[in-house]
C-alpha positions in Angstrom: 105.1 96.2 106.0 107.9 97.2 106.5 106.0 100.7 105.5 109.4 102.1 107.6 110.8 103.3 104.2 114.9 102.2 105.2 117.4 102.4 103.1 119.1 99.4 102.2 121.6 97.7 99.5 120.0 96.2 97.0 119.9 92.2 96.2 119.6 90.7 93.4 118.0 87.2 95.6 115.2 89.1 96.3 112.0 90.3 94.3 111.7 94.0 94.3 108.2 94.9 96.1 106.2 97.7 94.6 105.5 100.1 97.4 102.9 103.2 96.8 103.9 105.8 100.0 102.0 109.3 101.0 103.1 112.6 101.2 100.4 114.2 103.3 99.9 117.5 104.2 96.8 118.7 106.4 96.0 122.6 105.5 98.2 124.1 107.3 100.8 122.4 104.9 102.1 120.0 107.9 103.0 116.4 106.9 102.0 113.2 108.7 104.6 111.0 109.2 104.7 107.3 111.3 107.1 106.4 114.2 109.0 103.2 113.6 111.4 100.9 115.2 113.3 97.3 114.7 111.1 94.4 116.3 112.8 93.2 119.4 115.0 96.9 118.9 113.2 99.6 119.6 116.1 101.6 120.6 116.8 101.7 116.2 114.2 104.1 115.9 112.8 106.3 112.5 110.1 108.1 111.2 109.0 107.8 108.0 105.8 108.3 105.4 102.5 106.1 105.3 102.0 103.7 102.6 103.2 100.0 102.1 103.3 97.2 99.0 100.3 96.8 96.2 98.3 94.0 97.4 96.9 91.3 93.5 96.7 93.4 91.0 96.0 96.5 93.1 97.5 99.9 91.2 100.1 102.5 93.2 96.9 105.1 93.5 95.1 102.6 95.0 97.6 101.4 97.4 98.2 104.3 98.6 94.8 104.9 99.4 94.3 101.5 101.3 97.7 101.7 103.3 97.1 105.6 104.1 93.1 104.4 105.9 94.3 101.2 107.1 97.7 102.8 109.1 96.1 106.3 109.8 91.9 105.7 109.9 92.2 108.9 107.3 89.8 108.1 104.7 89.2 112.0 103.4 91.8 112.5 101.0 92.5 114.0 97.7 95.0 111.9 96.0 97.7 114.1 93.9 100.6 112.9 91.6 103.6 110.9 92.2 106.1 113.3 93.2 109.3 110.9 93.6 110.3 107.7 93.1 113.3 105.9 94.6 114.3 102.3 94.7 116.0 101.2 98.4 117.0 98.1 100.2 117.6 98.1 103.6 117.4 95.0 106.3 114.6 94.6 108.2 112.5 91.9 111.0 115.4 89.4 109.9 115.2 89.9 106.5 116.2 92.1 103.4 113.3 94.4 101.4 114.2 95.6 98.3 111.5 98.3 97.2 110.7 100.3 94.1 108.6 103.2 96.1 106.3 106.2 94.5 105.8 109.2 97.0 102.3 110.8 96.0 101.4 113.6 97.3 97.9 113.6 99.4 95.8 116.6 101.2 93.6 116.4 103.8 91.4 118.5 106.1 91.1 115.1 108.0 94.0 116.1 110.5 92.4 113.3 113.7 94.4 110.4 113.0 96.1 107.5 114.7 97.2 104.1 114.4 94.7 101.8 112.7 94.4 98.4 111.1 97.8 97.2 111.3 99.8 94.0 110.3 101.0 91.8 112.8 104.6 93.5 111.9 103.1 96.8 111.7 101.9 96.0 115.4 105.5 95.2 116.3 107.5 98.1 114.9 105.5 101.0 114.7 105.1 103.4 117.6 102.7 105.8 116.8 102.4 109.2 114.5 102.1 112.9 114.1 101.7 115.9 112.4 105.1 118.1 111.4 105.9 121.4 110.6 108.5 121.8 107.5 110.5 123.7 109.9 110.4 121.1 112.6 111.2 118.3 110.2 114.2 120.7 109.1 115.5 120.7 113.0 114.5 117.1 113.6 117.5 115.2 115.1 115.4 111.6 114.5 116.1 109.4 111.4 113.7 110.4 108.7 112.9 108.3 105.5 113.6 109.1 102.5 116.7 111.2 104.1 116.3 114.8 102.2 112.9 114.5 103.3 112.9 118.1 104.9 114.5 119.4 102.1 112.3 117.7 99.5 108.8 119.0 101.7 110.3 122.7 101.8 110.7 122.5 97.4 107.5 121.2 97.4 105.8 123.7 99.4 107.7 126.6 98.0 107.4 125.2 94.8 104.5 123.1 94.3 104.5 120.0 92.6 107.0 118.8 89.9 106.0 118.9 86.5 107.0 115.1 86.5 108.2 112.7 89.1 111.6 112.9 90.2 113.7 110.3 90.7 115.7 110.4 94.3 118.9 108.5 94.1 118.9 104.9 95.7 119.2 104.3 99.6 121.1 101.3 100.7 121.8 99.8 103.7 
């Protein structure tokens, strides 16, 4: 963790973590997203894409693989290309995370999921998951990371894939 995705300022103090997140949409094109809060805030609530930071010499793909079973149990997945990247920084559990992140883009008929092997600080700030529509992720009224999400799932399902990854602009908090 933090798989939360914030958006934050970047520092030069800190080492940027190589994060590999999911886009993952079940066949009726919804995507899965998680349900985070602050540890001891859980009134600063998000929601936000599954995936977390390459473990030894582990690469993105299979990142997001591992982070994708061990958060949702979904193990039935056909790993796509990177879609975006974005760099973000953002404060989190008393500290500041500094993250170069690559969004691939996942399918599954796999659609029973739910909270799985989780971190200690995974255990502590993330509230659960589900399934959404693009149009209910267009009228969500929750924080969503990366912000333009809804905007970003509607190109992608009207438009399928970009030819190559696109670069969002930094988030910082």
């Amino acid at each position: 963790m933090p798989s939360d995705g914030r958006p934050g300022a970047a520092a030069d103090t800190h080492p940027v973590r190589k994060v590999a997140r999911v886009v993952l949409l079940d066949p009726d094109d919804r995507i899965l997203l998680l349900h985070g809060y602050e540890p001891g805030h859980p009134d600063q609530q998000w929601w936000f894409t599954p995936g977390g930071g390459l473990e030894g010499g582990e690469s993105r793909e299979a990142a997001a693989l591992r982070e994708l079973a061990e958060e949702t149990g979904i193990t039935q997945v056909e790993l796509g290309p990177v879609l975006w990247r974005r760099v973000c920084s953002f404060p989190f559990d008393g500290r500041r995370w500094d993250q170069d992140e690559w969004y691939f883009l996942a399918r599954t008929a796999q659609t029973d999921a739910a909270l799985g092997d989780l971190t200690d600080l995974e255990r502590r700030s993330v509230a659960g998951l589900r399934w959404w529509t693009s149009a209910e992720l267009s009228a969500a009224r929750e924080t969503v990371y990366p912000t333009r999400l809804a905007e970003l799932l509607r190109t992608l399902l009207d438009e399928g894939p970009p030819g190559t990854p696109v670069d969002l602009a930094p988030e910082h908090v």
